[in-house]
VOVORO-894913 format. One record per residue: x, y, z of N, C-alpha, C in turn; residue in three letters. Coordinates in nm, 2 decimals, padded with zeros to 4 digits, m for minus. Example, Ala and Ser with C-alpha at 12.3 -4.5 7.8 and 13.67 -1.06 7.14 Angstrom:
REM VOVORO-894913
- n.xx,n.yy,n.zz,ca.xx,ca.yy,ca.zz,c.xx,c.yy,c.zz,resn
- 01.32,m00.57,00.78,01.23,m00.45,00.78,01.32,m00.33,00.78,ALA
- 01.28,m00.22,00.71,01.37,m00.11,00.71,01.29,00.00,00.79,SER
//
This chain:
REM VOVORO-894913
- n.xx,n.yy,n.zz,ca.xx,ca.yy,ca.zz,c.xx,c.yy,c.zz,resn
- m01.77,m00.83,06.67,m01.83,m00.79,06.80,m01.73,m00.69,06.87,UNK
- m01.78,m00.61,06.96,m01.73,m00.48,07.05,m01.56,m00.59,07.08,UNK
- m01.62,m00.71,07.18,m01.49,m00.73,07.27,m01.39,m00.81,07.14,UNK
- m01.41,m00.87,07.05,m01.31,m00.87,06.92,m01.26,m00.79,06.92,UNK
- m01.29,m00.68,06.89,m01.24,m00.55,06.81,m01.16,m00.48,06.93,UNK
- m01.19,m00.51,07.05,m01.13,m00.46,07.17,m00.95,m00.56,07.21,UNK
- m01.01,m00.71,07.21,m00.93,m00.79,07.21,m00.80,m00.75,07.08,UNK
- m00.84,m00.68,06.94,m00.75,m00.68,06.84,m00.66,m00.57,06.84,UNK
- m00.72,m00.43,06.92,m00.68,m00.29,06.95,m00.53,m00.36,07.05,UNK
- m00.58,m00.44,07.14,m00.53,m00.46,07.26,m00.38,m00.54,07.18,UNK
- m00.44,m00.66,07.13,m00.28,m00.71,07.08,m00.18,m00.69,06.98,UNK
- m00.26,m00.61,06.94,m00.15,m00.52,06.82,m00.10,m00.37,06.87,UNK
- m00.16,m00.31,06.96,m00.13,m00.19,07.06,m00.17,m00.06,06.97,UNK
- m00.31,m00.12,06.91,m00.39,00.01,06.83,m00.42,00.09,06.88,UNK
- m00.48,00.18,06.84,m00.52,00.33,06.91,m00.69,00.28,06.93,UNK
- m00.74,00.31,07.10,m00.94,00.27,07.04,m00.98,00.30,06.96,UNK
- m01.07,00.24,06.87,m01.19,00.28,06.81,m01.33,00.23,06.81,UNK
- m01.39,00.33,06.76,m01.58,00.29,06.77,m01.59,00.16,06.70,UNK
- m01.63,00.06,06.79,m01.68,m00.05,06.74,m01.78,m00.03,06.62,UNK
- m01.87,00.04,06.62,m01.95,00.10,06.52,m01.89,00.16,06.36,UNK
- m01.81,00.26,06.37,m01.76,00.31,06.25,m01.59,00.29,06.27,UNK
- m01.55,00.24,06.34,m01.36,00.19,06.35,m01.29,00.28,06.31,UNK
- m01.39,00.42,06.33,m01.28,00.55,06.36,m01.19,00.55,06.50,UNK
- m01.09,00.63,06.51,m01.05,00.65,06.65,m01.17,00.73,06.71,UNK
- m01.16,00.70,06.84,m01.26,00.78,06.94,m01.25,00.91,06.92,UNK
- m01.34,00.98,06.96,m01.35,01.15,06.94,m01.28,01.18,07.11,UNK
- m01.20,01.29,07.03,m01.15,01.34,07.16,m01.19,01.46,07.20,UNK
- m01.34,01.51,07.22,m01.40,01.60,07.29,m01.55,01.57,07.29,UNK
- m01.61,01.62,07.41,m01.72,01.55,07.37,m01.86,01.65,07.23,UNK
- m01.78,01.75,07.20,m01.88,01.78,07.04,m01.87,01.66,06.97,UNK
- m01.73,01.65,06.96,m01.70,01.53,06.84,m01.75,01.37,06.90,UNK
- m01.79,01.36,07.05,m01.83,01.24,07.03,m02.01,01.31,07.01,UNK
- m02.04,01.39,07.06,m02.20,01.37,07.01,m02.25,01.40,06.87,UNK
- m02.16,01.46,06.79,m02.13,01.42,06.63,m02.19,01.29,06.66,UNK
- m02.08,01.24,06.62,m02.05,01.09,06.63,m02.20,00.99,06.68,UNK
- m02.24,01.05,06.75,m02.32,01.00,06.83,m02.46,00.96,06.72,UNK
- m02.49,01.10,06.74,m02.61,01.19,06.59,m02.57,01.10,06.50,UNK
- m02.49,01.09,06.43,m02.44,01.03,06.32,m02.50,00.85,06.33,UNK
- m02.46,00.82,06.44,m02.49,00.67,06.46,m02.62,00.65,06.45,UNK
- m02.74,00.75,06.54,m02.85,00.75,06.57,m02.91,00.76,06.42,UNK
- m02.88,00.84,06.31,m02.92,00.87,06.20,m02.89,00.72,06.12,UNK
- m02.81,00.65,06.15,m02.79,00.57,06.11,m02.87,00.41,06.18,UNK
- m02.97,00.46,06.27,m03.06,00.35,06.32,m02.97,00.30,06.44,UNK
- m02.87,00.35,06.45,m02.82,00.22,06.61,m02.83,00.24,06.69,UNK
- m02.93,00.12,06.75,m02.99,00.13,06.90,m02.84,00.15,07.02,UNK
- m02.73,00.11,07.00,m02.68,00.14,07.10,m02.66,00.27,07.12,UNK
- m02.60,00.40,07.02,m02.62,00.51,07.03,m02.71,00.53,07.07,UNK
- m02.86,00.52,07.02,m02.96,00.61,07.08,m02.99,00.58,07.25,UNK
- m02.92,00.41,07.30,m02.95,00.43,07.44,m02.85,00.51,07.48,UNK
- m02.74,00.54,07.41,m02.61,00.61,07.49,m02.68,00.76,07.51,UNK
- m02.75,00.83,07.39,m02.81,00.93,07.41,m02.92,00.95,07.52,UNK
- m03.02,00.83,07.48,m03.11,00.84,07.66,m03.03,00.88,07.75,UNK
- m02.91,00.76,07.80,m02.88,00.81,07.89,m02.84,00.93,07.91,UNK
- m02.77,00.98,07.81,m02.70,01.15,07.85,m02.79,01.25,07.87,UNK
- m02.94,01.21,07.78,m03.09,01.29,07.85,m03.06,01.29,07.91,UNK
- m03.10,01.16,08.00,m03.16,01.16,08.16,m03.08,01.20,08.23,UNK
- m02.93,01.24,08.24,m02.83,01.22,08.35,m02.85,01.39,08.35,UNK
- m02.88,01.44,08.22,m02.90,01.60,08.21,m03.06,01.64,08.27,UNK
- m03.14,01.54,08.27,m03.27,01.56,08.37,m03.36,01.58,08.29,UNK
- m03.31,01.54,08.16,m03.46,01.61,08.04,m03.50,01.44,08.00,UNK
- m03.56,01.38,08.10,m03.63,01.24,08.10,m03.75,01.25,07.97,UNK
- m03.83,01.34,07.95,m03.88,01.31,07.80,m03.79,01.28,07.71,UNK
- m03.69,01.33,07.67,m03.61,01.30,07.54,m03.57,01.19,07.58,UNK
- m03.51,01.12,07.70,m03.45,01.01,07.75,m03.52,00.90,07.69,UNK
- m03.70,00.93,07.76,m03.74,00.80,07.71,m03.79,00.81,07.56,UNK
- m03.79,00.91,07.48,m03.79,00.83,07.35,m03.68,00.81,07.27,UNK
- m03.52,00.82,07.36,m03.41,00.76,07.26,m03.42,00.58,07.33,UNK
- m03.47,00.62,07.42,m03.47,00.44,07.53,m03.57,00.38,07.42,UNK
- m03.67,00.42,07.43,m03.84,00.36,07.36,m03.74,00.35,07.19,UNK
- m03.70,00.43,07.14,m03.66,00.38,07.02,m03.59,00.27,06.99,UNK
- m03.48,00.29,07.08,m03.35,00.16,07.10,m03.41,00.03,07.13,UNK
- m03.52,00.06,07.22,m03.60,m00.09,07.30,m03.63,m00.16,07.19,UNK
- m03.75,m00.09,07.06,m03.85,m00.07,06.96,m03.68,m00.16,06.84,UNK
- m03.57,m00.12,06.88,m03.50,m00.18,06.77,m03.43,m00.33,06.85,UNK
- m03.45,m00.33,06.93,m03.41,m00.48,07.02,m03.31,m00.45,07.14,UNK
- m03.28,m00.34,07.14,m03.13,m00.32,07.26,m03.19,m00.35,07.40,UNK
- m03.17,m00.44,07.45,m03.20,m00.51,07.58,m03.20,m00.42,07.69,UNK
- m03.09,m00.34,07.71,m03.05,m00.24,07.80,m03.13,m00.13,07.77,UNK
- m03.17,m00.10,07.68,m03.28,00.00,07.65,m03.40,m00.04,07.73,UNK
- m03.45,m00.13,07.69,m03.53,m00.20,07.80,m03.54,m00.16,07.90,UNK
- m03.43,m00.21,07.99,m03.40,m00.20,08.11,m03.41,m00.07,08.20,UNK
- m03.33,00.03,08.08,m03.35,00.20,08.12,m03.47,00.25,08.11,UNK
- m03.58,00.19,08.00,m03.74,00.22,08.00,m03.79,00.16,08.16,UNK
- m03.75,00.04,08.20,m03.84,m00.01,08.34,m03.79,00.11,08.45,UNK
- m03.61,00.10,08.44,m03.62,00.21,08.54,m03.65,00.32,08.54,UNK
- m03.72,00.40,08.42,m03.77,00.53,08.40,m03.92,00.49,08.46,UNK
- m03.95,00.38,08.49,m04.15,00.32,08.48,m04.14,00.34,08.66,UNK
- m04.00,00.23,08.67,m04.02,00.23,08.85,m04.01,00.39,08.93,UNK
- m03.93,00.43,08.89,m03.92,00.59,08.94,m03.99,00.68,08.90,UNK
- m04.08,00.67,08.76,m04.18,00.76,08.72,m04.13,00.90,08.68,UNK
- m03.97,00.89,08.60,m03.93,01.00,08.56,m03.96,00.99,08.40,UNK
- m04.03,01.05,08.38,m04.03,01.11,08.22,m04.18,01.00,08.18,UNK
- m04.21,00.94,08.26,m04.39,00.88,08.23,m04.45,00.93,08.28,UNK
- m04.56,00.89,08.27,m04.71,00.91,08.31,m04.79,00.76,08.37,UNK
//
């Protein structure tokens, strides 16, 4: 799990890495949305909600909700949650 891997970085004084692929972090953000693409191609819901979110925060709420609607569609709870608040504010629905 994330906080293991976080707990292990911490007591050995490792450099972070993506809980996902246990590379070090990308140090720009091209290379974290590589990375990102990369995960999403690889089916993982938590990427594709990281990506909603970066839709929405950029205002393009269609793409938002179908990285949310995907992630939801694969179980990520917080995806969920960013689909209801897309429903209660009425950005990117109908």
């Amino acid at each position: 799990c994330n906080y293991a891997n976080q707990m292990r970085e911490e007591e050995k004084k490792l450099q972070h890495s993506c809980p996902f692929c246990r590379k070090p972090v990308p140090s720009t953000e091209k290379q974290c949305d590589k990375q990102i693409l990369k995960r999403i191609a690889a089916n993982d819901p938590v990427a594709m909600r990281q990506k909603g979110i970066q839709q929405y925060r950029k205002g393009d709420y269609r793409r938002a909700f179908e990285y949310y609607t995907r992630a939801a569609e694969l179980g990520d709870a917080a995806a969920k949650y960013g689909l209801g608040r897309m429903y209660e504010f009425g950005k990117g629905v109908e």
